[in-house]
C-alpha positions in Angstrom: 55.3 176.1 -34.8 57.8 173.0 -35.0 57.6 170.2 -37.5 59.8 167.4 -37.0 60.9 165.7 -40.4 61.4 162.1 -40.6 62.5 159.4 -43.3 64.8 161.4 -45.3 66.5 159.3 -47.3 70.7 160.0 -47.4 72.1 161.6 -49.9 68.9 162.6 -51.5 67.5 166.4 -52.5 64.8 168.0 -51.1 62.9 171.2 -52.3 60.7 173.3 -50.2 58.9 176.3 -50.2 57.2 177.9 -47.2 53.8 179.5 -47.9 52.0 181.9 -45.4 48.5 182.9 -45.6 46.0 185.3 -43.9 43.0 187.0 -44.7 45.1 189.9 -46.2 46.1 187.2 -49.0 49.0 184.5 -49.7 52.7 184.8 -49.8 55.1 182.1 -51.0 58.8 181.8 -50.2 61.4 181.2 -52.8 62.0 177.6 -53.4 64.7 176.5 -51.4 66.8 173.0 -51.3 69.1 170.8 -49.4 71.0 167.8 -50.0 70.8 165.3 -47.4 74.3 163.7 -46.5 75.1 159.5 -46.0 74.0 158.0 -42.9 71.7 161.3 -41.7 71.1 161.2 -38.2 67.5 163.3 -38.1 67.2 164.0 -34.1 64.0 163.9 -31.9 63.4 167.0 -30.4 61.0 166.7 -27.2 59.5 170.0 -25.6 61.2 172.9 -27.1 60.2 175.9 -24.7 60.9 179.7 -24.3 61.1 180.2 -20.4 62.5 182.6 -18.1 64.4 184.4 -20.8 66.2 181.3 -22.6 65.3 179.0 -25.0 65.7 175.5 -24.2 65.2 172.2 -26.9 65.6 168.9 -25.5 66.8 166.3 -27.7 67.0 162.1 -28.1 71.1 161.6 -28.7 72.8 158.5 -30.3 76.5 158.1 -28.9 79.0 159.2 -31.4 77.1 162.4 -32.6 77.7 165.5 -31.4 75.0 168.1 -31.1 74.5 171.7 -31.8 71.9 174.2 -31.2 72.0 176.9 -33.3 70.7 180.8 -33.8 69.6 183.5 -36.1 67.5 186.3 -36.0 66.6 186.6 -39.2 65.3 183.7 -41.9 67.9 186.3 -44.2 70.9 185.7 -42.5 73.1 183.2 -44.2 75.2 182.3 -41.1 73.9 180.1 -37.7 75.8 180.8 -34.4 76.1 177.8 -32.5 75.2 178.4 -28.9 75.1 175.2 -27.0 76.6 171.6 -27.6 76.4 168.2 -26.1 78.1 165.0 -27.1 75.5 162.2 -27.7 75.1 159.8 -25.0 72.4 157.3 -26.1 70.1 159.6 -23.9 68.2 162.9 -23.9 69.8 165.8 -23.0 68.6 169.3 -23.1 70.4 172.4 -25.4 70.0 176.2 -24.1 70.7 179.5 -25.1 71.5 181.6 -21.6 72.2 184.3 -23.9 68.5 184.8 -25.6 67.3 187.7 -24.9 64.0 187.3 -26.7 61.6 184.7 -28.0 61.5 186.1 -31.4 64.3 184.7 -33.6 64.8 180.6 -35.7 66.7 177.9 -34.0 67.8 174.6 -35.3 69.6 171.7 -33.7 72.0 170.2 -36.3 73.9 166.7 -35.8 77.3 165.8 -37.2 
């Protein structure tokens, strides 16, 4: 499931926790935070899709930001692996991983 966050205030902190539940019972995640930086740039993500063996996100760019889609396996692993970028052209343009090699795994786009 994707959520897209919108009007996040710069330079503000967030906390968030994820909580999963099922018939078997209810487990919450540890409460997390981030600091938002000045001037953040949220994108718009349109139709992200697992297809033919790659993952693909399509995104609305603003000229002068670059984009980068990023990878992990595991929600333990500290460290992303960018594996795409496009430089933002006032247009939508669409990130892929060629190298996925399963639709199991967390991606992110992130904007500087």
């Amino acid at each position: 499931m994707t959520q897209v966050v919108t009007g996040l205030l710069p330079n503000a902190n967030y906390h968030f926790r994820l909580v999963a539940s099922n018939s078997g019972g209810t487990n919450r995640g540890a409460d997390l935070s981030f600091t938002t930086t000045g001037g953040l740039t949220v994108p718009t993500l349109v139709a992200p899709a697992w297809q033919a063996g790659q993952f693909t996100v399509s995104v609305a760019t603003v000229s002068g930001s670059n984009y980068y889609l990023e990878h992990k396996v595991s929600l333990s692993d500290r460290d992303w692996t960018t594996v795409a970028s496009v430089p933002g052209n006032d247009l939508v343009q669409t990130l892929t991983d060629p190298a996925a090699t399963s639709a199991k795994g967390f991606y992110r786009v992130r904007v500087e």
